[in-house]
C-alpha positions as a printed Julia matrix, in Angstrom:
146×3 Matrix{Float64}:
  10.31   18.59  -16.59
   6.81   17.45  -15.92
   6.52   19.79  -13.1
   7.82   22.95  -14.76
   4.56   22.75  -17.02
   2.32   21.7   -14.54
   4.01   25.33  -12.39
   3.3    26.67  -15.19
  -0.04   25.73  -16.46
  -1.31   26.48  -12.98
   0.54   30.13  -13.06
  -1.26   31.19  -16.62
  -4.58   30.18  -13.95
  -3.66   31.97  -11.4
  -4.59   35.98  -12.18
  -1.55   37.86  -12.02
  -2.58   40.58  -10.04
  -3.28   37.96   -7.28
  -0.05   36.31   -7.28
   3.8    36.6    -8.69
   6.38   34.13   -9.33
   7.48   34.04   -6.15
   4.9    33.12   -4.44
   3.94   30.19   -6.55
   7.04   29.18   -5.62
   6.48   29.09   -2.0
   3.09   27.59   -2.33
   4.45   24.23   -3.19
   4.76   22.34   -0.48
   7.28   19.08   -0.63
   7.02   16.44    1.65
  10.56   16.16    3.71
  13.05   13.76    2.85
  14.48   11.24    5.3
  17.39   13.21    5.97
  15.33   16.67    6.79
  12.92   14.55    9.18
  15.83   12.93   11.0
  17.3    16.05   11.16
  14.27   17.46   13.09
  14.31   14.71   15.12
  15.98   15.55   18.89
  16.18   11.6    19.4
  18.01   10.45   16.17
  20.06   13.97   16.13
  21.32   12.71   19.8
  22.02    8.9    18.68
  23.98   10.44   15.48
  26.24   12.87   17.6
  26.73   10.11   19.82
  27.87    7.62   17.05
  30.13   10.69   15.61
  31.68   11.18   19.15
  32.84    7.67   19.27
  36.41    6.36   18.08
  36.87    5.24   14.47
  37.11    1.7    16.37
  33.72    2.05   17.83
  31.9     3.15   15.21
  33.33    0.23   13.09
  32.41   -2.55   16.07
  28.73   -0.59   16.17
  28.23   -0.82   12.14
  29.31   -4.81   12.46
  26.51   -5.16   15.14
  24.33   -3.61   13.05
  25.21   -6.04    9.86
  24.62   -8.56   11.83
  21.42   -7.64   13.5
  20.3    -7.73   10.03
  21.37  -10.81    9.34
  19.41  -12.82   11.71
  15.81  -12.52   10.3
  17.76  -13.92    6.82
  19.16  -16.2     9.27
  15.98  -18.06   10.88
  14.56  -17.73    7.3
  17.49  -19.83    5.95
  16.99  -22.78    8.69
  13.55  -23.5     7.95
  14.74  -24.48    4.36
  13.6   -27.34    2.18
  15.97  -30.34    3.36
  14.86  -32.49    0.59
  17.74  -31.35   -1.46
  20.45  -32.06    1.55
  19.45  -35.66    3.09
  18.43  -38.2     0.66
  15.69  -39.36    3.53
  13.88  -36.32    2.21
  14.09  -37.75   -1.68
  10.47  -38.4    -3.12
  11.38  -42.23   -3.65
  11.87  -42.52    0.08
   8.91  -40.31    1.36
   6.86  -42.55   -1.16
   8.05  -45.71    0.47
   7.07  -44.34    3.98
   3.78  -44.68    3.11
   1.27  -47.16    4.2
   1.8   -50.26    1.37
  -2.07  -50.75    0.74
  -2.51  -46.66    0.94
  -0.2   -47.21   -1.88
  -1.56  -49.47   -3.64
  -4.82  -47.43   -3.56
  -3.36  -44.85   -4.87
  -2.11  -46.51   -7.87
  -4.97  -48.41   -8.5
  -8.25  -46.62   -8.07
  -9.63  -43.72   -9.08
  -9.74  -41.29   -5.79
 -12.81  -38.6    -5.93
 -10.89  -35.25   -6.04
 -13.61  -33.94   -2.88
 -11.27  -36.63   -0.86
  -8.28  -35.85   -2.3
  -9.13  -32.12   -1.3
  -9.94  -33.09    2.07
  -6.55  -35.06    2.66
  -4.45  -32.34    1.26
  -5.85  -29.76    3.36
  -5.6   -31.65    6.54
  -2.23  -32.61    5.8
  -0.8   -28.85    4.57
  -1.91  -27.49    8.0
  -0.63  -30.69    9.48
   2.92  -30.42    7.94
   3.02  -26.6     8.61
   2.75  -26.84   12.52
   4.91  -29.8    12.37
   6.96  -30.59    9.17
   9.31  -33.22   11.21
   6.19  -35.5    11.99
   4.13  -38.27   10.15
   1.12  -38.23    9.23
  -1.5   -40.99    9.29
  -4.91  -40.62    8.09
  -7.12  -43.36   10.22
  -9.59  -44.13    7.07
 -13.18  -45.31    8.16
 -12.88  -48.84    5.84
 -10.97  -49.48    2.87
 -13.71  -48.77    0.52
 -13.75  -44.55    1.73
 -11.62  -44.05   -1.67
């Protein structure tokens, strides 16, 4: 509906000795859909009559291949998951227990400057995202660094 006033607003500027109706008409130019640009393609038009010349068999084995080409990427993605819900190794209790008893204690205790707190959670996000199976141990200068 938009577009029949625009057509039309732009007609009433157009002088109509210059140009009818039906030229307007074939001054508007539409970008192709999908389906008209594959259709001018020689390459997918050949894959397409190729598919259609198969079996009903074949088509259905090469549309399950497909599915499950698809699938993969979701696949990988799905591996790389958060285990902390599946193995109770990966609970926050025992991660917190993994950690160095005095580190601990520090951290309960004393007041850590947020620049160092900064500092160790940077170095430990690009830490854990090459290598999210590994430990980490920060080798602190003396105990008094915090």
């Amino acid at each position: 509906m938009k577009y029949l006033f625009a057509d039309r607003y732009l007609m009433t500027l157009l002088e109509s000795d210059d140009c009818v109706a039906d030229d307007v008409d074939t001054c508007i130019c539409a970008s192709p859909s999908i389906f008209a640009e594959a259709c001018n393609n020689e390459m997918y038009i050949e894959i397409w009559n190729d598919f259609m010349n198969r079996s009903g068999e074949e088509q259905e084995k090469v549309l399950v291949y497909l599915e499950k080409e698809v699938r993969k990427p979701r696949e990988k993605a799905n591996k790389c998951k958060d285990k902390r819900i599946e193995h109770p190794a990966y609970s926050p209790e025992e991660c917190y227990q993994r950690i160095q008893r005095s580190l601990r204690c520090t951290l309960k205790r004393r007041q850590i400057p947020m620049g160092t707190l900064e500092v160790l959670e940077e170095e430990m996000l690009s830490f854990f995202s090459v290598s999210p199976e590994s430990v980490y141990i920060a080798m602190m200068e003396n105990r008094f660094q915090f």
